[in-house]
C-alpha positions in Angstrom: -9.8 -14.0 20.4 -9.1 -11.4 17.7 -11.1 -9.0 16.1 -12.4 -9.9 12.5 -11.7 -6.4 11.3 -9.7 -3.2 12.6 -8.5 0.0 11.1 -5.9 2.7 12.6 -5.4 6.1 10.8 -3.1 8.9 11.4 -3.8 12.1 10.5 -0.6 15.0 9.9 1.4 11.9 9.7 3.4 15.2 8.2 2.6 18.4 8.5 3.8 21.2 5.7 6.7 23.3 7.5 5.3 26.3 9.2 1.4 26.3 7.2 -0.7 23.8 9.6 -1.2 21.7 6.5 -1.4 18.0 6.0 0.6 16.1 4.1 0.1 12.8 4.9 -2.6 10.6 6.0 -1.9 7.0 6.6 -4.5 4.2 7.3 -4.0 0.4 8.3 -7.2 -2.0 7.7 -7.2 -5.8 8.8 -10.1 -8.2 8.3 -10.3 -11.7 8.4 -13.3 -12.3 7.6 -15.2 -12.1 4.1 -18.2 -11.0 5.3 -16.8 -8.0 7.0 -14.2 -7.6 3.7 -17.3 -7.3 1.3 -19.3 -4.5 3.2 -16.4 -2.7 1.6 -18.1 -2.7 -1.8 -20.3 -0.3 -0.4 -17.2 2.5 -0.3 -16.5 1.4 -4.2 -16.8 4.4 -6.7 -19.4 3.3 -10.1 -16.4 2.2 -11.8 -14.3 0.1 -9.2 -17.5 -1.3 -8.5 -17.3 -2.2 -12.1 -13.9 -3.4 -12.1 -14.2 -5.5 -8.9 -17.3 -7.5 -10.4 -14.8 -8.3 -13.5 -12.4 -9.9 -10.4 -12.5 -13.7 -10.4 -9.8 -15.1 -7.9 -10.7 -15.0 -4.2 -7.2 -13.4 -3.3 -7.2 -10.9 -6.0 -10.5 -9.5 -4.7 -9.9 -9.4 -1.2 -6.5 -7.4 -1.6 -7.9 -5.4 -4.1 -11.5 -4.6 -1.4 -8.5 -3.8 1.5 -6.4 -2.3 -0.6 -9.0 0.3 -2.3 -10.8 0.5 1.7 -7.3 1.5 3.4 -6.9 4.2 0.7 -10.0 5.6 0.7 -10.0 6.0 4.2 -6.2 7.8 4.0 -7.5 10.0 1.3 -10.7 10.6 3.0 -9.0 11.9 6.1 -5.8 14.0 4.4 -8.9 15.8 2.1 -11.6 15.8 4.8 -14.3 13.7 2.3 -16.7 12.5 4.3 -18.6 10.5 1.2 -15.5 7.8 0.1 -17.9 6.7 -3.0 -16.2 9.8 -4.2 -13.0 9.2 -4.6 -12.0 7.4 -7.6 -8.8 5.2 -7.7 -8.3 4.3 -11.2 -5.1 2.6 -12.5 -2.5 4.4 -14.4 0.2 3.0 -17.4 2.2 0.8 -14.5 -1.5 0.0 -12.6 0.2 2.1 -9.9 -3.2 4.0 -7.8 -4.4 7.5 -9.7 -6.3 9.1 -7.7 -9.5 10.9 -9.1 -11.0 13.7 -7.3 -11.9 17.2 -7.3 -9.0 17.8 -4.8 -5.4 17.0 -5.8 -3.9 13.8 -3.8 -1.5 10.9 -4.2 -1.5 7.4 -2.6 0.5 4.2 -1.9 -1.3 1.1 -1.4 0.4 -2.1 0.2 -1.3 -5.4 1.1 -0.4 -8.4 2.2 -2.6 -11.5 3.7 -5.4 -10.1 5.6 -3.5 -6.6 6.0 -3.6 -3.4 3.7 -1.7 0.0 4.1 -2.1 3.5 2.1 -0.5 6.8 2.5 -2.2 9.7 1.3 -0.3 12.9 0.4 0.6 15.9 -1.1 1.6 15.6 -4.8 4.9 17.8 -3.6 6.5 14.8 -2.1 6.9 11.4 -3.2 6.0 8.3 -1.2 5.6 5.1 -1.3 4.6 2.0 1.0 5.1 -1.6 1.4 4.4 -4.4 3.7 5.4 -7.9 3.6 5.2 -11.0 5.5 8.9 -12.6 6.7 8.6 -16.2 5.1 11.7 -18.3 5.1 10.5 -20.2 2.0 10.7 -16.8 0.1 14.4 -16.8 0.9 16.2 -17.6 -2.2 14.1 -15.7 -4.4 14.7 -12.6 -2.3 18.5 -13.5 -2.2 18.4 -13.2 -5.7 16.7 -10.0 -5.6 19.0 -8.5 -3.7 23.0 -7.3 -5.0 26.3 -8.6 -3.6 26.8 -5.3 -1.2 23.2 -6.0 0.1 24.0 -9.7 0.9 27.4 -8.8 2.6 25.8 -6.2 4.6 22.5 -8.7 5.7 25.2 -11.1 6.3 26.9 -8.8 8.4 23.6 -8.0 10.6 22.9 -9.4 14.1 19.5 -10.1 12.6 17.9 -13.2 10.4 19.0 -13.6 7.0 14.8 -14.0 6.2 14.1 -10.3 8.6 16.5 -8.5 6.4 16.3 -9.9 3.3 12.4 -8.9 3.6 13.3 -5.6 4.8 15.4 -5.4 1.8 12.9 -6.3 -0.8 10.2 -4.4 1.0 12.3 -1.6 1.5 13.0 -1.8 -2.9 9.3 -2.4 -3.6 8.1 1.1 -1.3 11.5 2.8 -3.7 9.4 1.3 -6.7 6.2 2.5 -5.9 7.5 6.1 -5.6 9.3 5.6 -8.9 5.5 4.5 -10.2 7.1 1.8 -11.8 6.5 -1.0 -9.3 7.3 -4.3 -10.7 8.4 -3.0 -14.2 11.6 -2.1 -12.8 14.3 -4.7 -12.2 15.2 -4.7 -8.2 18.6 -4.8 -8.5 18.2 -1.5 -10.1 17.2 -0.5 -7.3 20.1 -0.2 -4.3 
């Protein structure tokens, strides 16, 4: 039987060159079940807390509780807050994650079924992350995501069409969220 709920961080997941520093925290939450999910609220800053009561649709509130948990978790660890009610993720222009705090941080938040992902860093580098679920009924709208040398190259693979045409797209929508454009940009844009 599997566990309802786990979390895995990494701390240094990149040091800065030759000063000791951080620069990248990552953190990987699961949970399954929506009781467990809900004691996340408790982690919500005034005005998430706000924007998560406005949430109506049972998927849209459960990846926005793991998504909000796994990044408050990788920017509690890459800035040592112990208190994660502190840390504000507010939505810029493109809804990508703005971090508010009295200590300067980005983040990358990914989610996807009963998985979320964040990477907390240093606003000197730019990252993004992305996790996706291989589905072969996604296959022809990825197809058409992807260009003509992406294709020939997938089709020139030792792997399924479906693996690398998710890697592809997943691969693209990490590029996007470093952009902080995500979806506004057109993916064939982006090879």
């Amino acid at each position: 039987m599997t566990s309802p709920s786990w979390e895995m961080t990494v701390e240094h997941l990149m040091s800065g060159e030759g000063t000791g520093s951080n620069v990248a925290s990552l953190c990987f939450f699961s949970c399954s079940e929506e009781e467990q999910l809900l004691k996340t609220t408790e982690f919500l800053h005034v005005e998430e807390w706000q924007y998560y009561r406005s949430l109506h649709f049972e998927r849209r509130i459960r990846s926005y509780l793991a998504g909000r948990y796994a990044a408050k978790k990788a920017i509690a660890l890459y800035k040592n807050e112990d208190d994660l009610r502190q840390i504000l993720i507010a939505r810029g222009i493109f809804n990508q994650p703005l971090v508010v705090h009295s200590q300067n941080a980005q983040v990358s938040i990914t989610h996807s079924g009963h998985l979320a992902a964040a990477v907390a860093f240093s606003e000197k580098f730019l990252m993004g992350i992305d996790i996706e679920q291989i589905c072969e009924g996604n296959r022809e709208v990825l197809q058409d995501q992807a260009t003509a040398r992406e294709l020939s190259l997938i089709q020139s693979l030792p792997y399924s069409a479906d693996s690398m045409l998710t890697l592809v797209w997943t691969a693209k929508e990490a590029l996007s969220k470093v952009l902080k454009t995500g979806l506004s940009t057109p993916s064939l844009s982006l090879n």
